[in-house]
TIRO-898451 format. One record per residue: x, y, z of N, C-alpha, C in turn. Coordinates in Angstrom, 1 decimal, padded with zeros to 4 digits. Example, Ala and Ser with C-alpha at 12.3 -4.5 7.8 and 13.67 -1.06 7.14 Angstrom:
TIRO-898451
R, nx, ny, nz, cax, cay, caz, cx, cy, cz
R, 013.2, -005.7, 007.8, 012.3, -004.5, 007.8, 013.2, -003.3, 007.8 .
R, 012.8, -002.2, 007.1, 013.7, -001.1, 007.1, 012.9, 000.0, 007.9 .
***
This chain:
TIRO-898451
R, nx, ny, nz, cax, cay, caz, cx, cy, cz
R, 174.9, 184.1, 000.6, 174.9, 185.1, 001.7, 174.4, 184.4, 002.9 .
R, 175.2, 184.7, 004.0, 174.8, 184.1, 005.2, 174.2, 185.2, 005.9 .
R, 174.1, 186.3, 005.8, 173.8, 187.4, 006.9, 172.1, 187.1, 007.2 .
R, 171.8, 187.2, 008.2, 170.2, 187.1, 008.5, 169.8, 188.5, 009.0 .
R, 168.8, 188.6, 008.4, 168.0, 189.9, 008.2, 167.6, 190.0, 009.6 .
R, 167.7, 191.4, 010.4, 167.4, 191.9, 011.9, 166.1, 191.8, 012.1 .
R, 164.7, 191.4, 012.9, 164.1, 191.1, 012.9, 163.1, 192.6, 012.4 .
R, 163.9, 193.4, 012.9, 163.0, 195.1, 013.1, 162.8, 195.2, 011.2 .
R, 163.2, 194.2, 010.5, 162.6, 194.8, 008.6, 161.6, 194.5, 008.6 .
R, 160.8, 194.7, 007.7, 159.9, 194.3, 007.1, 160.5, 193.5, 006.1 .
R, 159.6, 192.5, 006.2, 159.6, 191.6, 005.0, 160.0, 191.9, 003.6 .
R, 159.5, 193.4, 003.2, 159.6, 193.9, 001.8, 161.6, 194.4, 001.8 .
R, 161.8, 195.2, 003.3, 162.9, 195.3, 003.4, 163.9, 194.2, 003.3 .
R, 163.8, 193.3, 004.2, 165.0, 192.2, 004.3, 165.0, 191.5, 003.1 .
R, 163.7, 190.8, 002.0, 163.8, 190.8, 000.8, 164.4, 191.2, -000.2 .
R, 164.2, 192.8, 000.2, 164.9, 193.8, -001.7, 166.6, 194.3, -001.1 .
R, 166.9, 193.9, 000.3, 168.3, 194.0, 000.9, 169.1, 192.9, 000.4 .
R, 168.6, 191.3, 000.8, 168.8, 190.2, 000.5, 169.5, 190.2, -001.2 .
R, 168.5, 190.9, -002.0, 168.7, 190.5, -002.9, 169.3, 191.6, -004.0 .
R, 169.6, 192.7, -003.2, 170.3, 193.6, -003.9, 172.2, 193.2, -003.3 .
R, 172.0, 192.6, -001.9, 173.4, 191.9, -001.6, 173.6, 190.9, -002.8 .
R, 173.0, 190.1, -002.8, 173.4, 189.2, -004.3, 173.9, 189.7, -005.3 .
R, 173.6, 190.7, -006.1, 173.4, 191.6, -007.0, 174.8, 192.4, -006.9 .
R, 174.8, 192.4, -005.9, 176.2, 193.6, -005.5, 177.5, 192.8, -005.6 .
R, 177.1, 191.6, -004.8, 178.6, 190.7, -004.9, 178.8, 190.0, -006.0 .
R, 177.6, 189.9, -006.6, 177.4, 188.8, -008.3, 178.0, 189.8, -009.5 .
R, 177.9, 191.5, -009.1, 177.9, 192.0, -010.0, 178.2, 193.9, -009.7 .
R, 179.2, 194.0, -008.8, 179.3, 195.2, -008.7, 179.7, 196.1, -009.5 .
R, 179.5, 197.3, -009.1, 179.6, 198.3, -010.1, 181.1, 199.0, -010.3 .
R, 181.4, 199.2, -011.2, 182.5, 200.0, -011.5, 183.5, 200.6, -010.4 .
R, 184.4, 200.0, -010.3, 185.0, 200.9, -009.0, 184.9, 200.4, -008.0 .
R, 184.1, 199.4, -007.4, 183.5, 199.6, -006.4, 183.4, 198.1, -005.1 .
R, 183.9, 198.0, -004.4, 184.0, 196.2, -003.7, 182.6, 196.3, -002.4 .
R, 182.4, 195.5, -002.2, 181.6, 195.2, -000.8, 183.1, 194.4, 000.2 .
R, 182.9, 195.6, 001.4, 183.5, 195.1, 002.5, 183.2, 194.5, 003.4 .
R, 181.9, 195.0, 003.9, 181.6, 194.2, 005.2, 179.7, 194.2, 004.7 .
R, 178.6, 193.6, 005.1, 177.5, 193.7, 005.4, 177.3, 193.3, 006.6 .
R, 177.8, 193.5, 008.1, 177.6, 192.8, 009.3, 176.6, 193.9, 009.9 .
R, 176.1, 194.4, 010.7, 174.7, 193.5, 010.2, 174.4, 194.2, 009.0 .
R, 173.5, 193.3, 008.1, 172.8, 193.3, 006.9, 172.3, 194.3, 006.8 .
R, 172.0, 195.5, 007.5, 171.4, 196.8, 007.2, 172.3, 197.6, 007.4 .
R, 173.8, 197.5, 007.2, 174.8, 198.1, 007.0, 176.1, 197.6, 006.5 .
R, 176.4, 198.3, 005.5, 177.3, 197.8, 004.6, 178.5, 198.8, 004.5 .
R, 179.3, 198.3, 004.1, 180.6, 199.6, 004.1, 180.8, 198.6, 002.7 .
R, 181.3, 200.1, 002.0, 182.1, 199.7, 000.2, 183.0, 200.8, 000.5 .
R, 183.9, 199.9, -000.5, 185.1, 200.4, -001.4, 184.9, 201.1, -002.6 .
R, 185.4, 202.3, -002.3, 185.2, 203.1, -003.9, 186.3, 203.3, -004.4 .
R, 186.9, 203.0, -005.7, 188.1, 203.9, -006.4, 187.4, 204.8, -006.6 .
R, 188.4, 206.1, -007.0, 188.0, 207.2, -007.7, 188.1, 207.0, -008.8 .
R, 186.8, 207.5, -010.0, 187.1, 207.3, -011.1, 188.4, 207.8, -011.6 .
R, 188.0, 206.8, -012.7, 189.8, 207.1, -013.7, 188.9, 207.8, -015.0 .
R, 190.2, 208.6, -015.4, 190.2, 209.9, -016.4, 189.5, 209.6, -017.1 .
R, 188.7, 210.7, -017.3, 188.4, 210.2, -019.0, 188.7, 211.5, -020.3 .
R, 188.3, 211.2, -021.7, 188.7, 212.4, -022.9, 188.1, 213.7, -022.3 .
R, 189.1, 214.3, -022.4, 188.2, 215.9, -021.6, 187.6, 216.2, -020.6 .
R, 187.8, 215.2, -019.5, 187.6, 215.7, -017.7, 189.5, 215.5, -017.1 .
R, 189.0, 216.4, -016.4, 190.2, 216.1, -015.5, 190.6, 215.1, -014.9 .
R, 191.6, 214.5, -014.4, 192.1, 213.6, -013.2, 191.7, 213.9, -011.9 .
R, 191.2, 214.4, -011.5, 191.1, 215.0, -009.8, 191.4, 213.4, -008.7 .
R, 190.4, 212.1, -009.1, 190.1, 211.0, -008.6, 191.0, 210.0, -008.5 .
R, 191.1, 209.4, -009.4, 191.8, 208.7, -009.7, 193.0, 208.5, -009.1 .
R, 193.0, 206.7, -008.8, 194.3, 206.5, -007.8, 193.5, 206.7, -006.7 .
R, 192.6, 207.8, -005.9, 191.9, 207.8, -004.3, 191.0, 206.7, -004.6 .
R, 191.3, 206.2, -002.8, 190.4, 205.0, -002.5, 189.4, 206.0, -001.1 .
R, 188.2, 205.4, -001.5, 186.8, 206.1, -000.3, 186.1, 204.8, 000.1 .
R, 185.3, 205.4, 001.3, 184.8, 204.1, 001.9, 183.3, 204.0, 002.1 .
R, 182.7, 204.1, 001.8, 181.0, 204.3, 001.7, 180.1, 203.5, 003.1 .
R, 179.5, 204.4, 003.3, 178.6, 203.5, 004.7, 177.0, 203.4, 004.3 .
R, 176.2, 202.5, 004.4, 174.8, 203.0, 003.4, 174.3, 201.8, 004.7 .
R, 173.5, 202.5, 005.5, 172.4, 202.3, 006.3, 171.2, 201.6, 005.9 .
R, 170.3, 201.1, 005.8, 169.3, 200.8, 005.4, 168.3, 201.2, 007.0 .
R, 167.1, 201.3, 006.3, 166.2, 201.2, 007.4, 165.1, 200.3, 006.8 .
R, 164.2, 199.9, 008.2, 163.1, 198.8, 008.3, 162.0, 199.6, 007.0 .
R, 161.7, 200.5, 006.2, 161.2, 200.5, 006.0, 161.9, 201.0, 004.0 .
R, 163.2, 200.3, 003.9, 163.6, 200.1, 002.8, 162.6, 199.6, 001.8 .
R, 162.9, 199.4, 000.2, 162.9, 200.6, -000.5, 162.1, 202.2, -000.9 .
R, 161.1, 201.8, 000.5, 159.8, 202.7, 000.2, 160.6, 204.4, 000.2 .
R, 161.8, 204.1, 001.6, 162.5, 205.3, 002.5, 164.1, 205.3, 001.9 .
R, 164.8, 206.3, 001.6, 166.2, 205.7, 001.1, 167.3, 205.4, 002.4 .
R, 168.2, 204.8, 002.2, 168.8, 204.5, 002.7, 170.0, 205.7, 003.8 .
R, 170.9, 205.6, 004.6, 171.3, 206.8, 004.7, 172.9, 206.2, 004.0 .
R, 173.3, 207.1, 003.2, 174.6, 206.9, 002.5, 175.5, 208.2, 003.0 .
R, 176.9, 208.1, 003.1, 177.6, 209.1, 003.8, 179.1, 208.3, 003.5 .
R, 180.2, 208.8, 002.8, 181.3, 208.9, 003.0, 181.9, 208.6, 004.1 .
R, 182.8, 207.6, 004.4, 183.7, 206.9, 005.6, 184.8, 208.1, 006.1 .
R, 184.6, 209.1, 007.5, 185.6, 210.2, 007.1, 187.0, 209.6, 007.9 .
R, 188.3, 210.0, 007.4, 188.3, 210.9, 007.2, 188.6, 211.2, 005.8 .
R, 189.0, 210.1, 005.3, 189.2, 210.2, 004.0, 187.8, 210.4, 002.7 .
R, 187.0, 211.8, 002.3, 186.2, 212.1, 001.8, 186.7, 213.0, 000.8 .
R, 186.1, 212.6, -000.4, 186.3, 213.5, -001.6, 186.3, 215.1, -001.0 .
R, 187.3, 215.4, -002.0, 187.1, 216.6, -002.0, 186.1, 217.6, -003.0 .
R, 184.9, 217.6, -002.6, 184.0, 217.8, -004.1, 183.3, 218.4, -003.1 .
R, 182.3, 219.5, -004.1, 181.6, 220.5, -004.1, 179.4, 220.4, -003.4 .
R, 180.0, 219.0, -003.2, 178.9, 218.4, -002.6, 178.9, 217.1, -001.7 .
R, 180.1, 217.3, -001.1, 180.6, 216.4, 000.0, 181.2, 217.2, 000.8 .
R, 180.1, 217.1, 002.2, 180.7, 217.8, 003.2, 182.3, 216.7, 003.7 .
R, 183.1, 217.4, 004.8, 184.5, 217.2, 005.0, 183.7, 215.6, 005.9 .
R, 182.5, 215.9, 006.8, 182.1, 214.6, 007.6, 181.5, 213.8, 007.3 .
R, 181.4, 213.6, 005.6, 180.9, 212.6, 005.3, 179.7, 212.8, 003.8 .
R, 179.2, 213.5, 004.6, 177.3, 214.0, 004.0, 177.4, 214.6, 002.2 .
R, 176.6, 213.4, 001.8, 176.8, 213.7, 000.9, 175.1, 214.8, -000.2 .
R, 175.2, 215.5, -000.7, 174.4, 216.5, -000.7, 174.2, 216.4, -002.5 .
R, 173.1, 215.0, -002.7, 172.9, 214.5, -004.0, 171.1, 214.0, -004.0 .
R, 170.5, 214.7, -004.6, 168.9, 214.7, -004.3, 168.5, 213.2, -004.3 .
R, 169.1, 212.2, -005.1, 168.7, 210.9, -005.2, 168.8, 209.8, -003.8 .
R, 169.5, 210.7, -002.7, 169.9, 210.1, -001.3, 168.8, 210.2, -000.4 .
R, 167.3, 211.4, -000.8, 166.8, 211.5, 000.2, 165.0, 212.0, -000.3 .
R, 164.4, 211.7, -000.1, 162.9, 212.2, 000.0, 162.6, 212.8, 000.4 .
R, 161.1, 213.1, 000.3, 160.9, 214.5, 000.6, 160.5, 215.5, -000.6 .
R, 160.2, 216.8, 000.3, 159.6, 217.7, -001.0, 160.6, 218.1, -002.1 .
R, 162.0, 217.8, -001.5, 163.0, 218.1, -002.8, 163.7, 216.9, -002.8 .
R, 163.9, 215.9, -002.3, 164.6, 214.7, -002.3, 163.7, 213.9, -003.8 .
R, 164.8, 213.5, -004.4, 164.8, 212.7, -005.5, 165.1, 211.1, -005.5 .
R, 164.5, 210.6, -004.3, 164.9, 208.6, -004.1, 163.7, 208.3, -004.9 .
R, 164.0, 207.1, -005.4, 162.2, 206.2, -005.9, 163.0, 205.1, -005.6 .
R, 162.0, 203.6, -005.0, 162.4, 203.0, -004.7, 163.1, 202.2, -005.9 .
R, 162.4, 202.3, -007.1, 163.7, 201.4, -008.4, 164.8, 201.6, -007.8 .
R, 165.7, 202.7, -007.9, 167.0, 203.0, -007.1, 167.6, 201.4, -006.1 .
R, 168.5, 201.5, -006.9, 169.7, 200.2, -006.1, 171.0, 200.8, -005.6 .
R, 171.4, 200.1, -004.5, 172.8, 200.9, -004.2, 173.5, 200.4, -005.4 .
R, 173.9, 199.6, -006.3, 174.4, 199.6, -007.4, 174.2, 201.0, -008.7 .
R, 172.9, 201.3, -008.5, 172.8, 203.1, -009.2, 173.4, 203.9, -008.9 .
R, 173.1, 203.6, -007.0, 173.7, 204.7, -005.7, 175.0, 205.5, -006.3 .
R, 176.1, 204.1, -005.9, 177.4, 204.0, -006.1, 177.6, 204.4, -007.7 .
R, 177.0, 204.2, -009.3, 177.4, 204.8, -010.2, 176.9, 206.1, -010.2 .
R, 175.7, 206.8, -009.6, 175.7, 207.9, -009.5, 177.3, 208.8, -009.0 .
R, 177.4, 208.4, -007.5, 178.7, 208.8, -006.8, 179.5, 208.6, -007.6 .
R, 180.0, 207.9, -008.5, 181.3, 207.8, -009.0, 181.1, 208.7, -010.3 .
R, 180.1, 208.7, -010.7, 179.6, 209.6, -012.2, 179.5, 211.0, -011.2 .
R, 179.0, 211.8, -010.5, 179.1, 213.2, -009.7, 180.9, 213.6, -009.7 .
R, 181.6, 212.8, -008.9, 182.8, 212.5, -008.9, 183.8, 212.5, -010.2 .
R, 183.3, 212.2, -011.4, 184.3, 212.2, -012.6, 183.7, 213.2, -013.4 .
R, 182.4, 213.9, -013.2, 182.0, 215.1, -014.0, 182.7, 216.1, -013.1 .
R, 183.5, 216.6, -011.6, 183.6, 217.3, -011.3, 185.0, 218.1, -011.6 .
R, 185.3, 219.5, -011.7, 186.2, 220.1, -012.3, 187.0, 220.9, -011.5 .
R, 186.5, 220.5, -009.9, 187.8, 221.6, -009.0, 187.4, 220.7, -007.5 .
R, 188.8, 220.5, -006.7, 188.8, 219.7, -005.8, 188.2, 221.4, -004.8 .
R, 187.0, 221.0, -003.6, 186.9, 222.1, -003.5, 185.6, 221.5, -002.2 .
R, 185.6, 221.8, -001.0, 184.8, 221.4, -000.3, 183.1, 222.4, -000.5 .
R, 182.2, 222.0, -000.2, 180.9, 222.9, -000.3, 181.3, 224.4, 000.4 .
R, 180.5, 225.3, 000.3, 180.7, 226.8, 001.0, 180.1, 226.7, 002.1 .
R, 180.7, 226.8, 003.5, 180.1, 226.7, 005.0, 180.4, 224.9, 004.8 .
R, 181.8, 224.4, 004.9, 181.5, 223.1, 005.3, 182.1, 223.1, 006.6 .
R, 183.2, 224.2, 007.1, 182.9, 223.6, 008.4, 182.2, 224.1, 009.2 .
R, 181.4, 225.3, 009.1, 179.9, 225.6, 010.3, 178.9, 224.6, 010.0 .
R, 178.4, 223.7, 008.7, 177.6, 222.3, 008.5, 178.2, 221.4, 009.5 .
R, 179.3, 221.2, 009.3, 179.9, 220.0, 010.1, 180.2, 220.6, 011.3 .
R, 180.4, 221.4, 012.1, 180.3, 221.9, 013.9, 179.1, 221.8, 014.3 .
R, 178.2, 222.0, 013.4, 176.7, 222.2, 014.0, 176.0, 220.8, 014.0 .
R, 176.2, 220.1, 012.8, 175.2, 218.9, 012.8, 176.3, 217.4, 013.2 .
R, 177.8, 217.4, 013.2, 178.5, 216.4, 013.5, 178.4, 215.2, 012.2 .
R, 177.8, 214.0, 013.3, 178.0, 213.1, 012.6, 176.7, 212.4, 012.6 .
R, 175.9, 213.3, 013.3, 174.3, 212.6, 012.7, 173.9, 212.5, 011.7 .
R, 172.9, 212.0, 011.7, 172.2, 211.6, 009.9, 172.3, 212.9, 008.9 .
R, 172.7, 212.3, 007.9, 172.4, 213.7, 006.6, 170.8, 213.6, 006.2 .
R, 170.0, 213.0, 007.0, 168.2, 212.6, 006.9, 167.8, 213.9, 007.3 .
R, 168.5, 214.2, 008.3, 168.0, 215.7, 009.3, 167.9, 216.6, 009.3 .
R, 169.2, 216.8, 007.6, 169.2, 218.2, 007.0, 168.7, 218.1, 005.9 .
R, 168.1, 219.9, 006.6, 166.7, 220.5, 005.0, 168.1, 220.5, 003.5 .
R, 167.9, 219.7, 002.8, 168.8, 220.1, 001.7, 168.4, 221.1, 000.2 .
R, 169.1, 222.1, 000.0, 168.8, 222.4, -001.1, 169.1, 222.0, -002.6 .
R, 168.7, 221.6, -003.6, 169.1, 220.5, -004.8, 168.9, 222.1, -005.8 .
R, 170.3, 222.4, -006.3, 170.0, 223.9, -007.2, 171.1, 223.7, -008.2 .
R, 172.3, 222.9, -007.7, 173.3, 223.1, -008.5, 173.6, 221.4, -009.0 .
R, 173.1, 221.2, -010.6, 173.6, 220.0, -011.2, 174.5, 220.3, -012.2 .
R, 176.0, 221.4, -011.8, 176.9, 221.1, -012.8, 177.8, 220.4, -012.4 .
R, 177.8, 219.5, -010.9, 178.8, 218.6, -010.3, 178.3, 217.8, -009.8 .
***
């Protein structure tokens, strides 16, 4: 890896970045390519859609997505910001149409579910496991008043509610 860490990390960050890049290209996950890390606190991936399995549907499979995962200077304490490349975004029940993806493990806080263990290698099998458990192509309810109102700013900014894990 040639990328050199932005001066603004911390040492803990450009470290556990460094070396989750290695990790990613030595050994990605399922589905899944590294495109770009320019700069190193921003990455864009390649996702297939999962392929079928005994007793879920097809919905996936065959779509290609494109993942954008942010890091900040104060990585792994803080999670990353992860969001779907639009315009091409699953059509699932916790993916807004601009990206935002609405999965407790993306964000902290009093209902956010990140711990630093968490690797974008988890990240990405989470999203692809959310994505091959799901059973109806089908945007969230209010996705386009979410998306008129908040655009394309951070999904950091919205209060999220975590109620529904049958997708």
């Amino acid at each position: 890896m040639s990328a050199a860490a932005p001066s603004a990390l911390t040492p803990v960050a450009a470290r556990r970045i460094q070396s989750e890049l290695r990790d990613f290209t030595r050994n990605p996950p399922d589905g899944c390519r590294l495109e770009t890390f320019e700069p190193i606190t921003t990455w864009i991936i390649h996702m297939d859609g999962p392929e079928a399995t005994p007793g879920m549907p097809n919905l996936y499979e065959g779509e290609k997505f494109r993942l954008q995962v942010k890091f900040t200077e104060r990585y792994p304490l803080e999670p990353p910001e992860v969001v779907f490349v639009p315009p091409h975004t699953p059509a699932h029940p916790h993916v807004y149409s601009n990206g935002h993806i609405c999965l407790d493990i993306l964000y902290d806080g009093q209902n956010g579910g990140w711990s630093p263990a968490l690797t974008i290698n988890k990240v990405c099998l989470s999203l692809r496991s959310m994505l091959a458990s799901n059973t109806e192509k089908a945007r969230p309810p209010g996705d386009a008043d979410y998306c008129s109102r908040v655009g394309m700013r951070s999904p950091k900014y919205t209060r999220w509610v975590f109620e529904d894990d049958r997708v």
